[in-house]
Backbone as ProteinMPNN parsed JSONL, in Angstrom:
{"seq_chain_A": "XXXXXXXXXXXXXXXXXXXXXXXXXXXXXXXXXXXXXXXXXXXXXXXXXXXXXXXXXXXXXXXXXXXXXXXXXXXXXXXXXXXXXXXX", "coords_chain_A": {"N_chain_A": [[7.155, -6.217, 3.664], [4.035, -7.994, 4.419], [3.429, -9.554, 7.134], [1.768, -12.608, 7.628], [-0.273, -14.881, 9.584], [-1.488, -17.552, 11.761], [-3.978, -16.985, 13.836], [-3.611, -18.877, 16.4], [-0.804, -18.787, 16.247], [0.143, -16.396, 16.53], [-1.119, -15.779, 19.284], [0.741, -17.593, 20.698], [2.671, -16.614, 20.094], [2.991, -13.226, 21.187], [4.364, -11.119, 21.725], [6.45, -11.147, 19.991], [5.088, -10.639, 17.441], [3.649, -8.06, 17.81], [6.725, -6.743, 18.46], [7.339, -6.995, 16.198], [4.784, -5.504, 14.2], [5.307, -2.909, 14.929], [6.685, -1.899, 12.653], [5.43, -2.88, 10.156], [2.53, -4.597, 9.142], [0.554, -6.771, 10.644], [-0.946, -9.631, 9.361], [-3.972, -11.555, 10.831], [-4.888, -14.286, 11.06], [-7.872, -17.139, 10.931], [-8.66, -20.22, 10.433], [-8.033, -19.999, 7.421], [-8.612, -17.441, 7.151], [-8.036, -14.373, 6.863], [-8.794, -12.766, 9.408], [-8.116, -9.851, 11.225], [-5.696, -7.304, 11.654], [-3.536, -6.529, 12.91], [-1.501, -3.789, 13.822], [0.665, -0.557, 14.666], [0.237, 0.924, 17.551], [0.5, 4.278, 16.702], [-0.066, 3.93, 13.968], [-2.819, 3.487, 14.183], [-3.958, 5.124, 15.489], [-3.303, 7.714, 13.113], [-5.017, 6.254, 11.415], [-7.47, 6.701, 12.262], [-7.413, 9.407, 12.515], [-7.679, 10.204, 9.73], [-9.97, 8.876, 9.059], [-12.07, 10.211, 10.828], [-11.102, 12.801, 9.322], [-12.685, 12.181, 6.802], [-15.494, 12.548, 6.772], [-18.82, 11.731, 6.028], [-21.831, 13.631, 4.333], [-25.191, 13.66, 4.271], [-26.675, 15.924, 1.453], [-28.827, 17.221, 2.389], [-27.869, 18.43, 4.428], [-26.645, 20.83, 3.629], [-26.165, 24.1, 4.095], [-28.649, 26.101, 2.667], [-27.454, 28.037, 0.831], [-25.312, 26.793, -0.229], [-25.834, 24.899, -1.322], [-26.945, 25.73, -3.15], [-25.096, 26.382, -5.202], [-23.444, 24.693, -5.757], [-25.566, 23.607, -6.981], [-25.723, 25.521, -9.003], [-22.85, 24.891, -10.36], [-21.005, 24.208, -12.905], [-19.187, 21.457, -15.071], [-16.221, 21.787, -15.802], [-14.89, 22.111, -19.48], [-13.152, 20.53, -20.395], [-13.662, 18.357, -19.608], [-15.888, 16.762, -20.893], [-16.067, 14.795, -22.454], [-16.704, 12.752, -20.892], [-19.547, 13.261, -20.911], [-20.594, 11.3, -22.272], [-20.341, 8.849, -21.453], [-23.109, 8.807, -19.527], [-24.906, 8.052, -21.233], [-25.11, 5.664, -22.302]], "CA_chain_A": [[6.396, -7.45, 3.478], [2.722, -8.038, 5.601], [3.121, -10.854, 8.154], [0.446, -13.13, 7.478], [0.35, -15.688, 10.846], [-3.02, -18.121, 12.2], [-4.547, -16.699, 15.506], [-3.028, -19.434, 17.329], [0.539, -18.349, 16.26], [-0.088, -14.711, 17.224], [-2.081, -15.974, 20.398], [1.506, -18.039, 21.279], [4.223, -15.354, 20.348], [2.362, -11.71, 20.89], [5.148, -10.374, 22.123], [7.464, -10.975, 18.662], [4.113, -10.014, 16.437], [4.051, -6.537, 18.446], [7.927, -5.434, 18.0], [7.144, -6.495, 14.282], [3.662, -4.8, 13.816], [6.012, -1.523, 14.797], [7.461, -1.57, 11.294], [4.532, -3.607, 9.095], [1.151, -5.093, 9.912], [0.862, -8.497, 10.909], [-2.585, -10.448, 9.337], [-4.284, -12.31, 11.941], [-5.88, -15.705, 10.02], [-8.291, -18.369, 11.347], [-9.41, -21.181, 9.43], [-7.026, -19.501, 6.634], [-8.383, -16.41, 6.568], [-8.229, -13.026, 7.786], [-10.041, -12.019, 10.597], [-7.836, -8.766, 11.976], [-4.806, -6.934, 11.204], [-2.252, -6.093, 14.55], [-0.589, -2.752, 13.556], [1.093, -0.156, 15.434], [-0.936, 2.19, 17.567], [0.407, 5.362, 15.76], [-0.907, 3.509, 12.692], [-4.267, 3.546, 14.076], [-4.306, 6.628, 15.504], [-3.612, 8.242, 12.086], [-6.312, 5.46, 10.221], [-8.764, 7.213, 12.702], [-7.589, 10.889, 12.211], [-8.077, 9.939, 8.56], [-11.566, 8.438, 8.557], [-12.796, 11.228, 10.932], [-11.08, 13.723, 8.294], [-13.815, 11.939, 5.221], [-17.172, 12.311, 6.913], [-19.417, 12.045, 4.673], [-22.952, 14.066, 4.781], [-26.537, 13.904, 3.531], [-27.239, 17.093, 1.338], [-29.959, 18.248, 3.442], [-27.233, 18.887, 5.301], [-25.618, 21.868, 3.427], [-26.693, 25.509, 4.086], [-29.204, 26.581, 1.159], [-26.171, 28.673, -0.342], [-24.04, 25.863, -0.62], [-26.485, 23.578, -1.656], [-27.45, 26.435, -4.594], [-23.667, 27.024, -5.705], [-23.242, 23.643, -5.775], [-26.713, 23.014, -8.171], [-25.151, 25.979, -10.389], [-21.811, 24.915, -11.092], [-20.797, 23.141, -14.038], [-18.069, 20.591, -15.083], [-15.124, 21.858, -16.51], [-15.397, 21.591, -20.655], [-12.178, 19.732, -20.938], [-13.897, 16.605, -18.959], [-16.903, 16.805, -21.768], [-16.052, 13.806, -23.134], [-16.874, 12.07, -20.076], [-21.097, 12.486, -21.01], [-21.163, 9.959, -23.263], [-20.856, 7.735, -20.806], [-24.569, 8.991, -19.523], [-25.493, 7.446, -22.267], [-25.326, 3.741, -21.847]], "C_chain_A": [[5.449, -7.644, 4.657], [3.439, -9.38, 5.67], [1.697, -11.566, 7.867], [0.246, -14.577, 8.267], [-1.256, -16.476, 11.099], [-2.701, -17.489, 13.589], [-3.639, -17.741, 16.606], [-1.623, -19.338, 17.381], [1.091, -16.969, 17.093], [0.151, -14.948, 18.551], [0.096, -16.346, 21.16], [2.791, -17.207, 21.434], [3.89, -13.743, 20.348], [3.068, -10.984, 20.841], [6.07, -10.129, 20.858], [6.503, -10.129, 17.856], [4.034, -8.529, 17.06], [5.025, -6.294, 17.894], [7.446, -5.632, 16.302], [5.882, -5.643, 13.789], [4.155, -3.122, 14.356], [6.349, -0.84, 13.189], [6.389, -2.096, 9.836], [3.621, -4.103, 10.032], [1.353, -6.276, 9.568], [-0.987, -8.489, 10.61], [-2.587, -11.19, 10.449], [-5.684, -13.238, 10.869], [-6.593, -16.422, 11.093], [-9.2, -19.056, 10.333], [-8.619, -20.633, 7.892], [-8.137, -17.991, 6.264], [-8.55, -15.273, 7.166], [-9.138, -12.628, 8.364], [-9.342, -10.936, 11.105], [-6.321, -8.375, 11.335], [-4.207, -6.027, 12.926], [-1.304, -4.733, 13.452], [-0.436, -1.645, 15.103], [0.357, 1.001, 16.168], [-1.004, 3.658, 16.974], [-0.229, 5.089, 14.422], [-2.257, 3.962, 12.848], [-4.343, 4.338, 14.255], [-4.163, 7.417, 14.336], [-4.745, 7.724, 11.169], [-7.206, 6.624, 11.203], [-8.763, 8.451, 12.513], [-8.206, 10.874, 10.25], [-9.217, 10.001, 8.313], [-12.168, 9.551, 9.109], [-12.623, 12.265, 9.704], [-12.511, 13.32, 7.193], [-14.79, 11.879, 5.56], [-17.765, 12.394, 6.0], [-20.815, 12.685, 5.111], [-24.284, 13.957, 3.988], [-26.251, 15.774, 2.604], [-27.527, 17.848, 1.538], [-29.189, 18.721, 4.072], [-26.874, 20.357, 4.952], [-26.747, 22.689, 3.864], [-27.227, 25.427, 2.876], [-28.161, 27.01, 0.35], [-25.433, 27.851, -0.781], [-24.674, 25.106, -1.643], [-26.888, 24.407, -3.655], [-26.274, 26.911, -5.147], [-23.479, 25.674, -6.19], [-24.028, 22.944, -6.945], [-25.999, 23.663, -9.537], [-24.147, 25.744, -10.865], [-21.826, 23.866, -11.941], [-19.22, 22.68, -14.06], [-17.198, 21.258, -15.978], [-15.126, 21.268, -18.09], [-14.342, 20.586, -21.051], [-12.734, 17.847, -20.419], [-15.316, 16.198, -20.048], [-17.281, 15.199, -22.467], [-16.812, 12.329, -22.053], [-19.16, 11.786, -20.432], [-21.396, 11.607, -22.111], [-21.554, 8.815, -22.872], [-22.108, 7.347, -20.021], [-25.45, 8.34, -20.348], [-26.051, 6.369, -22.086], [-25.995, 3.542, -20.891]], "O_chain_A": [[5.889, -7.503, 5.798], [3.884, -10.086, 4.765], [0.636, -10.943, 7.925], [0.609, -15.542, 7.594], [-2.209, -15.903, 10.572], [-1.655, -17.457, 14.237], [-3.055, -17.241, 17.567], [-1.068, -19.729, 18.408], [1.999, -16.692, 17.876], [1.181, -14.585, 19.119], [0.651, -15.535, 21.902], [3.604, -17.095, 22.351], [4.492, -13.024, 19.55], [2.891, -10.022, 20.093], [6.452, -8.976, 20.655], [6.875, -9.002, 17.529], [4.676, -7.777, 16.327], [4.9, -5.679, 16.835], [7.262, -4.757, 15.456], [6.136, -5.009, 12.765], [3.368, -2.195, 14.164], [6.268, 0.315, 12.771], [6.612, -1.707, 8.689], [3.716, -4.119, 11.259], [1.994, -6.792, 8.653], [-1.899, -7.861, 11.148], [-1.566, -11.512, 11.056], [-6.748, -12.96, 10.315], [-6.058, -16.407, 12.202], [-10.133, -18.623, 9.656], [-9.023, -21.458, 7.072], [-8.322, -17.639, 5.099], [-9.333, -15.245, 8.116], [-10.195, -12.176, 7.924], [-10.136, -10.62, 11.991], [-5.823, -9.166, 10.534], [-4.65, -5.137, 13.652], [-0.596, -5.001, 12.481], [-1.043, -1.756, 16.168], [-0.096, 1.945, 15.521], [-2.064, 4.243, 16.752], [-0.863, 5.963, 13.831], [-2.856, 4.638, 12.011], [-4.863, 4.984, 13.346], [-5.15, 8.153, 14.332], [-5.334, 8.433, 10.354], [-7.618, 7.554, 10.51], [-9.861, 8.971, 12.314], [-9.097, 11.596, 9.804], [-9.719, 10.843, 7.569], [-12.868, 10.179, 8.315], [-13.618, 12.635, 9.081], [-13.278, 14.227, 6.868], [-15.493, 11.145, 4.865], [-17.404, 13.085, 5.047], [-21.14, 12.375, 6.258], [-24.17, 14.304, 2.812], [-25.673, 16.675, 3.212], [-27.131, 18.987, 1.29], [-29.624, 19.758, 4.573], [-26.789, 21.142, 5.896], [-27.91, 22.312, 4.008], [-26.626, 24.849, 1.97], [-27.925, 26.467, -0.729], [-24.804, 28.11, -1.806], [-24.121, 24.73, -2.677], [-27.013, 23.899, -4.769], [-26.397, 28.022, -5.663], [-23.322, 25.682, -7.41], [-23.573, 22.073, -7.687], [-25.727, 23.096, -10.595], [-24.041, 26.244, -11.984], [-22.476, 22.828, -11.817], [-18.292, 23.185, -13.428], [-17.602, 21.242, -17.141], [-15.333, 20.058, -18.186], [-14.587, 19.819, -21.981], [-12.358, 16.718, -20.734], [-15.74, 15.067, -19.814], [-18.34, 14.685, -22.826], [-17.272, 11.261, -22.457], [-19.851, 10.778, -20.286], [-22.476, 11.371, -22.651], [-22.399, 8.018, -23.281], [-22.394, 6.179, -19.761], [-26.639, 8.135, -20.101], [-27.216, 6.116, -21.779], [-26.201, 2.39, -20.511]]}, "name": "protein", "num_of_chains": 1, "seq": "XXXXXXXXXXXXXXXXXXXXXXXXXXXXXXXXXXXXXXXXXXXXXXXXXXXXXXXXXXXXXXXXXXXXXXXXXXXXXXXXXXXXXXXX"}
């Protein structure tokens, strides 16, 4: 179950919201609503190995070969059904 606490609760007991943001993330509210989320630093350190893992890239980026393997392949015929929705 997320902790869901106002800034000034946090602000007064950090020390309890820590051991608990070990085991679950604690919301951090003001004015009722979320402004931050207190989790555990192994948490973050994996959110950030994560997000680096999904870079995302322009195109231009690929090597020509990639970029021309990539133009020639086609979709799998079993997903076929899916251009209809091109349509609309």
């Amino acid at each position: 179950m997320e902790h869901i606490i106002p800034a000034s609760e946090f602000t007064r007991n950090f020390g309890r919201y820590q051991m608990i943001a070990q085991r679950e993330p604690v919301a951090v509210t003001s004015h009722g609503r979320t402004t931050g989320y207190f989790i555990a630093a192994e948490d973050y350190e994996a959110f950030k190995r994560f997000k680096e893992a999904r870079r995302g890239f322009a195109t231009v980026e690929l090597p020509e070969e990639k970029a021309r393997a990539i133009s020639a392949s086609r979709m799998d015929e079993r997903h076929n059904h899916l251009d209809s929705m091109l349509d609309e």
